[in-house]
PDB file with SEQRES, HELIX, SHEET and CRYST1 records, atoms N, CA, C and O in Angstrom:
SEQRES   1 A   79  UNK UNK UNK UNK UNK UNK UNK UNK UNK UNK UNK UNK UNK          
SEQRES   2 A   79  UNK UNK UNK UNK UNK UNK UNK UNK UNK UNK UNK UNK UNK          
SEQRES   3 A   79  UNK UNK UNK UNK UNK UNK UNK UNK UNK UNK UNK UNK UNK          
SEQRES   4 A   79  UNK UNK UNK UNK UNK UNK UNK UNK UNK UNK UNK UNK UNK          
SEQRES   5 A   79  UNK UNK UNK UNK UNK UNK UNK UNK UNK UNK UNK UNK UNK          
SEQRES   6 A   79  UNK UNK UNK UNK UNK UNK UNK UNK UNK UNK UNK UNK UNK          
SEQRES   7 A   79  UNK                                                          
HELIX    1 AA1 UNK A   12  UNK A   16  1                                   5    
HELIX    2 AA2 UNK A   21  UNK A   23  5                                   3    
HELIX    3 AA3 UNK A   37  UNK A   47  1                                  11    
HELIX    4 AA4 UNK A   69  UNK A   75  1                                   7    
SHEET    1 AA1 4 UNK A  28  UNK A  32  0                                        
SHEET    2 AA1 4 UNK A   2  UNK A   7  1                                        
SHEET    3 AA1 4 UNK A  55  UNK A  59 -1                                        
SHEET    4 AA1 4 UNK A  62  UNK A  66 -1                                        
CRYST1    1.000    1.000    1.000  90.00  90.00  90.00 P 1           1          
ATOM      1  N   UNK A   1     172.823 129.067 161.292  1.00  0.00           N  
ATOM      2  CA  UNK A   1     172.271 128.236 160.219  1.00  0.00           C  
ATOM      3  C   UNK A   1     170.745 128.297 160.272  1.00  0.00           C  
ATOM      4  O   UNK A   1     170.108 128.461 161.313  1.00  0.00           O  
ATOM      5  N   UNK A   2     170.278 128.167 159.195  1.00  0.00           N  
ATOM      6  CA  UNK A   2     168.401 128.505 159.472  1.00  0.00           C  
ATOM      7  C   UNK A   2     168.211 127.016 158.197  1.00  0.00           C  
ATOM      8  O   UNK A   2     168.882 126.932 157.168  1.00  0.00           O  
ATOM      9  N   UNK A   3     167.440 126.281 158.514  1.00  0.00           N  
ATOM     10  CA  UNK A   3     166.713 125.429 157.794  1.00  0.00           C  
ATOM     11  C   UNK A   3     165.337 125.452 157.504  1.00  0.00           C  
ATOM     12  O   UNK A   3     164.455 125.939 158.212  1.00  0.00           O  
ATOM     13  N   UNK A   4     165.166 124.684 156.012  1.00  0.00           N  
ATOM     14  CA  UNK A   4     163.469 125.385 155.007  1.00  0.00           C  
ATOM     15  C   UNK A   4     163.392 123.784 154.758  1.00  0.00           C  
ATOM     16  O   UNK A   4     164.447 123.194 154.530  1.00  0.00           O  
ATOM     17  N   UNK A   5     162.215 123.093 154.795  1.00  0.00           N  
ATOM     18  CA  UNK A   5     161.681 121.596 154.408  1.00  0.00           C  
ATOM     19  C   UNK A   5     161.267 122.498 152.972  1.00  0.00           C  
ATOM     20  O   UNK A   5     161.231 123.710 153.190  1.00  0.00           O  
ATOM     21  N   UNK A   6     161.028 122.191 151.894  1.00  0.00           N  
ATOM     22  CA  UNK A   6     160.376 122.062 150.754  1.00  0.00           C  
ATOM     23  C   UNK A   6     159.436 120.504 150.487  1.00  0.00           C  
ATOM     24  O   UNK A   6     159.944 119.404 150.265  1.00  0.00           O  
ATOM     25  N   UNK A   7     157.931 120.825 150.589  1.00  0.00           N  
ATOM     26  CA  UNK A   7     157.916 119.470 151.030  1.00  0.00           C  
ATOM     27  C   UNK A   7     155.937 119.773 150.289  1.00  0.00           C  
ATOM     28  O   UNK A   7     155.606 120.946 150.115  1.00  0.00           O  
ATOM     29  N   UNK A   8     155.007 118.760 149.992  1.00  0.00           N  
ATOM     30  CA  UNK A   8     153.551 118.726 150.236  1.00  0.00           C  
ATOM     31  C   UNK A   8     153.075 117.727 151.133  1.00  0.00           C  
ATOM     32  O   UNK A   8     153.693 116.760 151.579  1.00  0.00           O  
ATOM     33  N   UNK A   9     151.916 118.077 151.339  1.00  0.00           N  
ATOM     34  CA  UNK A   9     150.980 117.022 152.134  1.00  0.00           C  
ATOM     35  C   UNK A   9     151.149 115.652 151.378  1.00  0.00           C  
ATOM     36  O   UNK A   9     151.612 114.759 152.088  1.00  0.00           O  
ATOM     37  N   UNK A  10     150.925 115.384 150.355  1.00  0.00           N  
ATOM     38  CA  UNK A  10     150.642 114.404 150.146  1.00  0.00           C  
ATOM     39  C   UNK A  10     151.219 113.500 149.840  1.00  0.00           C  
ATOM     40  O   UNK A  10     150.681 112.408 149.658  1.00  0.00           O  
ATOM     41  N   UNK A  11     152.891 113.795 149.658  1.00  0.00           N  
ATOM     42  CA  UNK A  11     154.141 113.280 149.460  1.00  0.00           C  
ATOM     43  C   UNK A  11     154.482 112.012 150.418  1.00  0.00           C  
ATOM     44  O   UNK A  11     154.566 112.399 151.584  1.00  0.00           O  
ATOM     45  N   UNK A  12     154.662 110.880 150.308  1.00  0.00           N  
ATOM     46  CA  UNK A  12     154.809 109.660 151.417  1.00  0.00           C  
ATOM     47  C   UNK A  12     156.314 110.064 151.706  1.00  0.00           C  
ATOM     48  O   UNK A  12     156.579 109.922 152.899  1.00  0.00           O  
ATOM     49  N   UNK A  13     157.194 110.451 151.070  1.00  0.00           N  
ATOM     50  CA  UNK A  13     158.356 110.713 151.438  1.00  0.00           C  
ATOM     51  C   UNK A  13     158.516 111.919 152.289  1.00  0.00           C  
ATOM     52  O   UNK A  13     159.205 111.913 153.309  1.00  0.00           O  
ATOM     53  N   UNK A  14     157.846 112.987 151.839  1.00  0.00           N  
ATOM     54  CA  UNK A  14     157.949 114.344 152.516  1.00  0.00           C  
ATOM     55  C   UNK A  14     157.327 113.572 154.177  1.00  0.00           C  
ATOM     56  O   UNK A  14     157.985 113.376 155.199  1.00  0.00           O  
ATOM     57  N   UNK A  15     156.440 113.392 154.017  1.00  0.00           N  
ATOM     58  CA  UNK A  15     155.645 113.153 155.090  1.00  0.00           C  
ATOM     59  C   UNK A  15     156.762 112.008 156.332  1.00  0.00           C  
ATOM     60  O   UNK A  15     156.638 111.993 157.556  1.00  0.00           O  
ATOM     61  N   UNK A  16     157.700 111.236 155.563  1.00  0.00           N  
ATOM     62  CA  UNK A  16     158.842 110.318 156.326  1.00  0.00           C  
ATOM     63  C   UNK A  16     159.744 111.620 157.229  1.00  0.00           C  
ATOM     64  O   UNK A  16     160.052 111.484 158.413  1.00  0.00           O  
ATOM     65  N   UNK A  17     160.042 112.738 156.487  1.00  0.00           N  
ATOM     66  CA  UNK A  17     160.577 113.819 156.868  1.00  0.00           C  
ATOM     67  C   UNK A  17     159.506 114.275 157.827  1.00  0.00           C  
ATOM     68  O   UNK A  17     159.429 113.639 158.879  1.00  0.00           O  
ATOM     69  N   UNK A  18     158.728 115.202 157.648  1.00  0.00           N  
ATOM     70  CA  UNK A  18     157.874 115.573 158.738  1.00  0.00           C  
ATOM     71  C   UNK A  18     157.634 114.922 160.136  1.00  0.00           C  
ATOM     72  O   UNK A  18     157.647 115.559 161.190  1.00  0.00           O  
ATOM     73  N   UNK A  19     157.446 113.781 160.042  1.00  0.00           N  
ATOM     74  CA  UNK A  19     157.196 112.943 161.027  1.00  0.00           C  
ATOM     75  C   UNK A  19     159.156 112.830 161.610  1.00  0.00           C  
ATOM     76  O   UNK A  19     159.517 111.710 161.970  1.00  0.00           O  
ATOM     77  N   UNK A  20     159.418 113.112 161.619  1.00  0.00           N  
ATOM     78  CA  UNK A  20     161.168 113.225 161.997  1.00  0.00           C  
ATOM     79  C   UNK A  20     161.476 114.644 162.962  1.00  0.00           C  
ATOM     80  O   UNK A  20     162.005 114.717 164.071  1.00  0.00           O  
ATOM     81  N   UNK A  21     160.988 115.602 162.175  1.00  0.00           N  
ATOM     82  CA  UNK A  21     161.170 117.087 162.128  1.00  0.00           C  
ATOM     83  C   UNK A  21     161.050 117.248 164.111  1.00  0.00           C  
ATOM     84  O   UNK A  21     161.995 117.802 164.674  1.00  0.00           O  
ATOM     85  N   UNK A  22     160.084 116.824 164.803  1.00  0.00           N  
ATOM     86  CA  UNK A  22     159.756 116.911 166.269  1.00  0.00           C  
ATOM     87  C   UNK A  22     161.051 116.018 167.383  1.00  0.00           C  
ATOM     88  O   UNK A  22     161.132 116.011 168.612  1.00  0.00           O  
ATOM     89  N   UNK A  23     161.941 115.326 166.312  1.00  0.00           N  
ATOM     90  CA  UNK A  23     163.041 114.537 167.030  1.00  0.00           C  
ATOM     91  C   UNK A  23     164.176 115.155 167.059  1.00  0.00           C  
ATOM     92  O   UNK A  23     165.149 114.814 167.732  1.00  0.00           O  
ATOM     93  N   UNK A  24     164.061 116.638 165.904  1.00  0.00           N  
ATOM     94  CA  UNK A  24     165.515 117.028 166.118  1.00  0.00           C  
ATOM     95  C   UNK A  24     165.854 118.292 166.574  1.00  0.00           C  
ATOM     96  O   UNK A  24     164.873 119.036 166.599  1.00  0.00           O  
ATOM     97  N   UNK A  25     166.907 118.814 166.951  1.00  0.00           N  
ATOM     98  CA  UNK A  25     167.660 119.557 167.980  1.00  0.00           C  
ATOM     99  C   UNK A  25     167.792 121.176 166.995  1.00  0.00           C  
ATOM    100  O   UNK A  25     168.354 122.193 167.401  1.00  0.00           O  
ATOM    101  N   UNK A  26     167.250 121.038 165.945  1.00  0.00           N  
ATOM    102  CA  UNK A  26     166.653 122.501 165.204  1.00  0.00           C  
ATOM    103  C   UNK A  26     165.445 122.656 164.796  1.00  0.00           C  
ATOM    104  O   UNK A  26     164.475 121.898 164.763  1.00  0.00           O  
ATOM    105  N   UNK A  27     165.661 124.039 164.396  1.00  0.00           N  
ATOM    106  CA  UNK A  27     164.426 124.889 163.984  1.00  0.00           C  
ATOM    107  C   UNK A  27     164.088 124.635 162.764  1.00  0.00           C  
ATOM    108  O   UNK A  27     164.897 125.055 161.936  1.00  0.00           O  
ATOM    109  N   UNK A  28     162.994 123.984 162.270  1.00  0.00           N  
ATOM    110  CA  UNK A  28     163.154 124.093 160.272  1.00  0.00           C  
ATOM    111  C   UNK A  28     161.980 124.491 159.803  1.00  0.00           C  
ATOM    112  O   UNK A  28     160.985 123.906 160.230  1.00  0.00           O  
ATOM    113  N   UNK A  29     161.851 125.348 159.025  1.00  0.00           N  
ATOM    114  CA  UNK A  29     160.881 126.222 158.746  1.00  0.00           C  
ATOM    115  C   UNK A  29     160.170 124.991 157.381  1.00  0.00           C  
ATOM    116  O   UNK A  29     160.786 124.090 156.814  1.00  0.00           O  
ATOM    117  N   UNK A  30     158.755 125.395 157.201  1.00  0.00           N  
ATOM    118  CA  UNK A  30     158.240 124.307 156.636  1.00  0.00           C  
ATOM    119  C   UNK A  30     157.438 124.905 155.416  1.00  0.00           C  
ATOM    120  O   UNK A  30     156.318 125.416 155.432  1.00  0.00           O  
ATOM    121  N   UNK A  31     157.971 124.785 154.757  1.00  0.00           N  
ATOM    122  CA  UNK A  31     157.417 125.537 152.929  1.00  0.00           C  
ATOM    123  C   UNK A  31     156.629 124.370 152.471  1.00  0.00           C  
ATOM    124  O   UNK A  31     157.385 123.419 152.275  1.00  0.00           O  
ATOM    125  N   UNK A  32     155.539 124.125 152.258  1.00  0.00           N  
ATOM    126  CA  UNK A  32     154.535 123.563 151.371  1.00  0.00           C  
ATOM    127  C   UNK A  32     154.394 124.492 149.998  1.00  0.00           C  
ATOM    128  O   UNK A  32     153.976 125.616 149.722  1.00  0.00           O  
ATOM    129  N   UNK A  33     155.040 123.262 149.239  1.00  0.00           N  
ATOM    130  CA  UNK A  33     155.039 123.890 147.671  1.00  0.00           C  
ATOM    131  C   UNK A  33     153.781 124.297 147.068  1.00  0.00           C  
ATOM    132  O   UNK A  33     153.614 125.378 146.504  1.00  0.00           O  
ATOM    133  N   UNK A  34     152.911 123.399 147.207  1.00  0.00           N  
ATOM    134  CA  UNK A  34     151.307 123.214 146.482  1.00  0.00           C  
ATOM    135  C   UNK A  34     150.287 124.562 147.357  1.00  0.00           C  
ATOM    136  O   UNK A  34     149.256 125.029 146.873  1.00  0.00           O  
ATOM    137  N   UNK A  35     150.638 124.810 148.145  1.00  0.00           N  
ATOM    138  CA  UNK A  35     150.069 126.145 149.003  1.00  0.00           C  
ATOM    139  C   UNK A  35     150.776 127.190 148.568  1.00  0.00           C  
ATOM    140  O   UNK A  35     149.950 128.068 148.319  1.00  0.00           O  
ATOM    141  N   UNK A  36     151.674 127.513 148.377  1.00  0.00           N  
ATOM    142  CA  UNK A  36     152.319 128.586 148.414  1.00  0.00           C  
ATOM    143  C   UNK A  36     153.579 128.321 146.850  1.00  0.00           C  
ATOM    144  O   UNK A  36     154.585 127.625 146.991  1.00  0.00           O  
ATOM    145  N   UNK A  37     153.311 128.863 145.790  1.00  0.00           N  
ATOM    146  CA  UNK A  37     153.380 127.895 144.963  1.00  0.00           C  
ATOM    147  C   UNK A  37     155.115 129.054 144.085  1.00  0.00           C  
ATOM    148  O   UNK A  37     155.786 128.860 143.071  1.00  0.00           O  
ATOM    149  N   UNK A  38     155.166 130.263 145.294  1.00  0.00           N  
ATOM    150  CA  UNK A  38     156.460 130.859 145.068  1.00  0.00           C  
ATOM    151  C   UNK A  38     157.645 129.961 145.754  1.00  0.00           C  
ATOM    152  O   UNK A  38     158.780 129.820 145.298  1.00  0.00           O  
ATOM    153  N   UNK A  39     157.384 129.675 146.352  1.00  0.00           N  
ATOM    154  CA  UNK A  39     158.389 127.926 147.072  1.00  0.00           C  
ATOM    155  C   UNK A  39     158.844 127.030 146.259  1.00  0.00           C  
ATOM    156  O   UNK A  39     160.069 126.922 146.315  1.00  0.00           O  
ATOM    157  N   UNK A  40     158.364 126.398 145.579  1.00  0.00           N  
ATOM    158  CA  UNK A  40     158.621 125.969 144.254  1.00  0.00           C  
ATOM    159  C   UNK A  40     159.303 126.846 143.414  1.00  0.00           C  
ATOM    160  O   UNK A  40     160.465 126.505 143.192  1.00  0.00           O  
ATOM    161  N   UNK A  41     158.795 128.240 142.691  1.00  0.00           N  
ATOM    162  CA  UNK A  41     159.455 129.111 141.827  1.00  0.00           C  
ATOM    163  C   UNK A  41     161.099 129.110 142.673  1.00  0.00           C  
ATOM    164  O   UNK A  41     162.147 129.277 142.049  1.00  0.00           O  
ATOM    165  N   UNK A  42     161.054 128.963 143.665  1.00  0.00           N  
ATOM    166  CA  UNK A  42     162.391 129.827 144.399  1.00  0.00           C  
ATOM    167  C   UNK A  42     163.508 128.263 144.456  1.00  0.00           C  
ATOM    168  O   UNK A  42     164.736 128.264 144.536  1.00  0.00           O  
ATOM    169  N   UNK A  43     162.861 127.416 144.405  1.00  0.00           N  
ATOM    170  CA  UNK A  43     163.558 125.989 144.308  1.00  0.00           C  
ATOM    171  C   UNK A  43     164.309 125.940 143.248  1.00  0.00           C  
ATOM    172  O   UNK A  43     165.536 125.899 143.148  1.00  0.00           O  
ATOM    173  N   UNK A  44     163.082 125.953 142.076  1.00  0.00           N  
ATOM    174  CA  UNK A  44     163.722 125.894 141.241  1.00  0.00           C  
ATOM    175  C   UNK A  44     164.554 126.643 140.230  1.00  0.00           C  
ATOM    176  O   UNK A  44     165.243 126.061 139.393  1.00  0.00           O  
ATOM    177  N   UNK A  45     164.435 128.400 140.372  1.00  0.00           N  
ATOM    178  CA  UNK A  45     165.336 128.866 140.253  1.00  0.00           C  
ATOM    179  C   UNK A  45     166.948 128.556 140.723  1.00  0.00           C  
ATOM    180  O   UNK A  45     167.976 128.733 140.069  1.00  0.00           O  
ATOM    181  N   UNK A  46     166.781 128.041 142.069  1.00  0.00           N  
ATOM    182  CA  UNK A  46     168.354 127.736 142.728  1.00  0.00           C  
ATOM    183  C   UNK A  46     168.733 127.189 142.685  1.00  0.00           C  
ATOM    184  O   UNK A  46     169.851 127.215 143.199  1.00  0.00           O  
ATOM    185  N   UNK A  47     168.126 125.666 141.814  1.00  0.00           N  
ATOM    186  CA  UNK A  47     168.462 124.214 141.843  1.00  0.00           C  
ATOM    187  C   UNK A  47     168.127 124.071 140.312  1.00  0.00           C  
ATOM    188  O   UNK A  47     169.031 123.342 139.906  1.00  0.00           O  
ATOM    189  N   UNK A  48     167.332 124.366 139.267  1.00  0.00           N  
ATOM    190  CA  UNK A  48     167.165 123.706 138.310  1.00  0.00           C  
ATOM    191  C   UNK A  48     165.590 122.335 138.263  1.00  0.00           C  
ATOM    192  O   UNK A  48     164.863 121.855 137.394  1.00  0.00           O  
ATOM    193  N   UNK A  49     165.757 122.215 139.752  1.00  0.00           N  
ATOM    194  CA  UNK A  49     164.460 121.146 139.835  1.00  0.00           C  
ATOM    195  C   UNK A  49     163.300 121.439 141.012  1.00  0.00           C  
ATOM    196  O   UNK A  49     163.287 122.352 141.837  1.00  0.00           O  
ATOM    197  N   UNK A  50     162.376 120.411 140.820  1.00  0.00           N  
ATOM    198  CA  UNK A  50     160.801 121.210 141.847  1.00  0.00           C  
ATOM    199  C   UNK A  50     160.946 119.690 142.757  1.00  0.00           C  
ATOM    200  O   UNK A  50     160.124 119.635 143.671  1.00  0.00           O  
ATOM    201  N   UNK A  51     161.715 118.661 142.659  1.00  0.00           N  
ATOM    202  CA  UNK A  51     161.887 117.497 143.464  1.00  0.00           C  
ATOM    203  C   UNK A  51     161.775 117.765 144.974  1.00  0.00           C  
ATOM    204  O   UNK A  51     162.357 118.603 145.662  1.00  0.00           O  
ATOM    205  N   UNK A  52     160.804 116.757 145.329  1.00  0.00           N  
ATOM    206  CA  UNK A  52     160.477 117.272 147.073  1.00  0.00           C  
ATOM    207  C   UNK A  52     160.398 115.937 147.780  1.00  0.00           C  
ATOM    208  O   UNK A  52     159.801 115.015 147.225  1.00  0.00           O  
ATOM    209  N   UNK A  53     161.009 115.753 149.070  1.00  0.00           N  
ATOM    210  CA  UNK A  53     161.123 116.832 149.959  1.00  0.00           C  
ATOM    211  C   UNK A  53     162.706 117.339 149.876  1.00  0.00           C  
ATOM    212  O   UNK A  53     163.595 116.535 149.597  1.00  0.00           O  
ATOM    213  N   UNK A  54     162.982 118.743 150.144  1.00  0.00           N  
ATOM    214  CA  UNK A  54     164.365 119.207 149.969  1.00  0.00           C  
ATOM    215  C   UNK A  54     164.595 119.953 150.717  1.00  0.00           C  
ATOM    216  O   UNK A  54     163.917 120.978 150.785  1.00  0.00           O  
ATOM    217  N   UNK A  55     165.510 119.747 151.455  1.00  0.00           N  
ATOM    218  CA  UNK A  55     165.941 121.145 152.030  1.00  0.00           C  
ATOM    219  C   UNK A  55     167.201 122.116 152.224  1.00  0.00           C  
ATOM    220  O   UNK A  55     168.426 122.033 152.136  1.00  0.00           O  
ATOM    221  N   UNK A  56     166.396 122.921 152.486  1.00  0.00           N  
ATOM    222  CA  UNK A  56     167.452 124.485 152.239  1.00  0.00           C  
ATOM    223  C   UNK A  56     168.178 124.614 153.750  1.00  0.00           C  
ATOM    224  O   UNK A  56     167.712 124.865 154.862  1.00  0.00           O  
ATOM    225  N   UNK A  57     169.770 124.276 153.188  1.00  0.00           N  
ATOM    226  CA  UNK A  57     170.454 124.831 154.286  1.00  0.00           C  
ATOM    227  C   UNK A  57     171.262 126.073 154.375  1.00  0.00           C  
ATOM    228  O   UNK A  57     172.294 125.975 153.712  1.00  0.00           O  
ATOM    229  N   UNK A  58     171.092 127.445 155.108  1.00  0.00           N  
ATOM    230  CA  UNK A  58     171.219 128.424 154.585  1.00  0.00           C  
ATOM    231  C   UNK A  58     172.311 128.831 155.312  1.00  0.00           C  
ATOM    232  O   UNK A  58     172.004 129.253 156.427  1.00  0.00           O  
ATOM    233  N   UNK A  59     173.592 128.847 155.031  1.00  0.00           N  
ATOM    234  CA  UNK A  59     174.494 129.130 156.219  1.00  0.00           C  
ATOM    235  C   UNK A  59     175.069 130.956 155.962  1.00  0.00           C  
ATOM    236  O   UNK A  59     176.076 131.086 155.266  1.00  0.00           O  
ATOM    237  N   UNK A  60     174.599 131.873 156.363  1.00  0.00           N  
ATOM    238  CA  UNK A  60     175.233 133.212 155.989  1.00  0.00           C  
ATOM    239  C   UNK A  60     175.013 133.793 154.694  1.00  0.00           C  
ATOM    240  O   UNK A  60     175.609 134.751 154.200  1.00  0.00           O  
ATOM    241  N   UNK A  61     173.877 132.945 154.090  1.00  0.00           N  
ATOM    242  CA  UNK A  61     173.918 133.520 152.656  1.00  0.00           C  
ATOM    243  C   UNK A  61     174.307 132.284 151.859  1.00  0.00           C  
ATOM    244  O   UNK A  61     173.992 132.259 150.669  1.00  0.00           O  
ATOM    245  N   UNK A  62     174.877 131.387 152.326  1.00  0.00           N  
ATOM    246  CA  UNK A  62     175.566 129.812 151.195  1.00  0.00           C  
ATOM    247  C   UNK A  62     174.783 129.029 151.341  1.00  0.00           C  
ATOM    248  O   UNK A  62     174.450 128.650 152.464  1.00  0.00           O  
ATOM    249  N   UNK A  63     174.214 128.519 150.120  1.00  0.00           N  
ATOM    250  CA  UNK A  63     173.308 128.121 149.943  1.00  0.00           C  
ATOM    251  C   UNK A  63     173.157 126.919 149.640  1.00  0.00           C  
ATOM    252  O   UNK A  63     173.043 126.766 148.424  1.00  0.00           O  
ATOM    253  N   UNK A  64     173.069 125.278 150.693  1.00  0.00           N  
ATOM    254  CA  UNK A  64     173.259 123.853 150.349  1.00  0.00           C  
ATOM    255  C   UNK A  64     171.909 123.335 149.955  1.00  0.00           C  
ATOM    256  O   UNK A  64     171.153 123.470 150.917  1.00  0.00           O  
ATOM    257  N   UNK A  65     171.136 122.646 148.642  1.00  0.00           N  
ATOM    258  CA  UNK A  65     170.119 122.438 148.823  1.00  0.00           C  
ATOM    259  C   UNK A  65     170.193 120.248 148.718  1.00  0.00           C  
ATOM    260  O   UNK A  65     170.724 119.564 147.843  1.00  0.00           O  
ATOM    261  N   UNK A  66     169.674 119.935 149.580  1.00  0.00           N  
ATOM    262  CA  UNK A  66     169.365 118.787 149.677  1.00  0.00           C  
ATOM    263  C   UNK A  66     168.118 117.354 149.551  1.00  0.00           C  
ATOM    264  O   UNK A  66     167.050 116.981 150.036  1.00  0.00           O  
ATOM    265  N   UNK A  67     168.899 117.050 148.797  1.00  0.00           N  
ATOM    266  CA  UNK A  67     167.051 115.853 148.449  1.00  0.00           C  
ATOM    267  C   UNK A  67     167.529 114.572 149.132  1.00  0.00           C  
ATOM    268  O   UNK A  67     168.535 114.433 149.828  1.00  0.00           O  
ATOM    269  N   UNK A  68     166.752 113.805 148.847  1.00  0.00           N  
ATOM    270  CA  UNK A  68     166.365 112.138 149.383  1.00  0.00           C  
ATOM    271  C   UNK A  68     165.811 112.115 150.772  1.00  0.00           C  
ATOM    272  O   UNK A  68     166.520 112.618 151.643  1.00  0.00           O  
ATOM    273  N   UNK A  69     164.959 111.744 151.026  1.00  0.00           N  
ATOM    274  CA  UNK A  69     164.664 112.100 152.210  1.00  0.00           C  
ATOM    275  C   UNK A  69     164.975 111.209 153.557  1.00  0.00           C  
ATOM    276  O   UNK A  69     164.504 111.469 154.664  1.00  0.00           O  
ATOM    277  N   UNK A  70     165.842 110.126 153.264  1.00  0.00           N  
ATOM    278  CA  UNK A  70     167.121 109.533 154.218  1.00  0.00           C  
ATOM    279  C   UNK A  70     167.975 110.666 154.453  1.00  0.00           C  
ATOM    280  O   UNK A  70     168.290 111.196 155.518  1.00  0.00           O  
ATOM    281  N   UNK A  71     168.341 110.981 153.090  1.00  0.00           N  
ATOM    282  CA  UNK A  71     169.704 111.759 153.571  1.00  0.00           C  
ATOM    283  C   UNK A  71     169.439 112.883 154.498  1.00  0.00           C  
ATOM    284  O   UNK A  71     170.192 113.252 155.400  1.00  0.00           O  
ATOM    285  N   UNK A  72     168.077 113.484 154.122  1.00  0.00           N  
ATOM    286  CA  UNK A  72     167.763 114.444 154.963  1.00  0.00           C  
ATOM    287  C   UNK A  72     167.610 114.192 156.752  1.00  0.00           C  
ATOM    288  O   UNK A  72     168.087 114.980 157.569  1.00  0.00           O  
ATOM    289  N   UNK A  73     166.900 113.019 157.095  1.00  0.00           N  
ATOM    290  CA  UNK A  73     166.318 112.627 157.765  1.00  0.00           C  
ATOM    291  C   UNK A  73     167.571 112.350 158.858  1.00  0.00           C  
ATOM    292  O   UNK A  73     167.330 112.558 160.047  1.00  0.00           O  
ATOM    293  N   UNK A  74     168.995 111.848 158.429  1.00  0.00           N  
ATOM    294  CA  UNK A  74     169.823 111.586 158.838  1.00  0.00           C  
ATOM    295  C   UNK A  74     170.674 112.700 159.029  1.00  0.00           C  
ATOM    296  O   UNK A  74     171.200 112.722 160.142  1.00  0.00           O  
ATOM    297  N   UNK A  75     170.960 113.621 158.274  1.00  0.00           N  
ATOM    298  CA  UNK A  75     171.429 114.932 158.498  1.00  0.00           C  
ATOM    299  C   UNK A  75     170.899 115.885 159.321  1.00  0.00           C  
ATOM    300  O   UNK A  75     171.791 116.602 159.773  1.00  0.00           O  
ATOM    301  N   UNK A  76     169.848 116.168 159.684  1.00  0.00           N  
ATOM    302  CA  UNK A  76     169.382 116.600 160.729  1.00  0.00           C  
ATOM    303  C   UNK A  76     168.997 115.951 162.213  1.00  0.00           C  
ATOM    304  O   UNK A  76     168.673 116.713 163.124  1.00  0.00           O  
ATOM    305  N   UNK A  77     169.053 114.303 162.448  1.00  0.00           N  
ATOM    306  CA  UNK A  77     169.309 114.189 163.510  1.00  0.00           C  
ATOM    307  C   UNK A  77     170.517 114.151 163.931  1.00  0.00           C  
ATOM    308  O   UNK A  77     170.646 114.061 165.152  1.00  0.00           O  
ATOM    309  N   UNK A  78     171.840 114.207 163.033  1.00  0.00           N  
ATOM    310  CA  UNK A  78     173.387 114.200 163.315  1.00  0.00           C  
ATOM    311  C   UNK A  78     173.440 115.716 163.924  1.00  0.00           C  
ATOM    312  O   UNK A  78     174.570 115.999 164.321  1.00  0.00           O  
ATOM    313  N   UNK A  79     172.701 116.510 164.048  1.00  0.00           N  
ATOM    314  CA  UNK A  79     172.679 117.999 164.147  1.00  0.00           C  
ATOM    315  C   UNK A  79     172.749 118.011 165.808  1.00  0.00           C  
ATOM    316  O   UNK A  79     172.756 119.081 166.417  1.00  0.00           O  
TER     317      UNK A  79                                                      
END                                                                             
């Protein structure tokens, strides 16, 4: 499984996520939309929306994408 944050600096929610990210038991790669602004294009091609923070759970090619950043926050320390 490989995990992607979709997330900006300046987001109070993204930032609830980030501050999480050092408590849990994976690797999650960290896409800042507003820097790198093909992160976004690639979101929202796969989803329909640019809503952040989200993340990409990539299992073999299957592709789960996830928002709220409880749900996130809680899904990766269950990990």
């Amino acid at each position: 499984m490989k995990y992607a944050l979709y997330y900006y600096d300046a987001c109070p929610f993204c930032q609830r996520v980030l501050r999480t990210l050092p408590e849990v038991k994976v690797e999650v790669e960290k896409r800042n939309v507003m820097k790198d602004r093909s992160f976004s294009a690639q979101q929202h091609k796969a989803t329909g929306r640019t809503t952040v923070p989200c993340l990409l759970i990539d299992n073999d090619g299957e592709e789960t994408w996830m928002y709220e950043s409880g749900d996130i926050i809680n899904y990766l320390k269950s990990l």
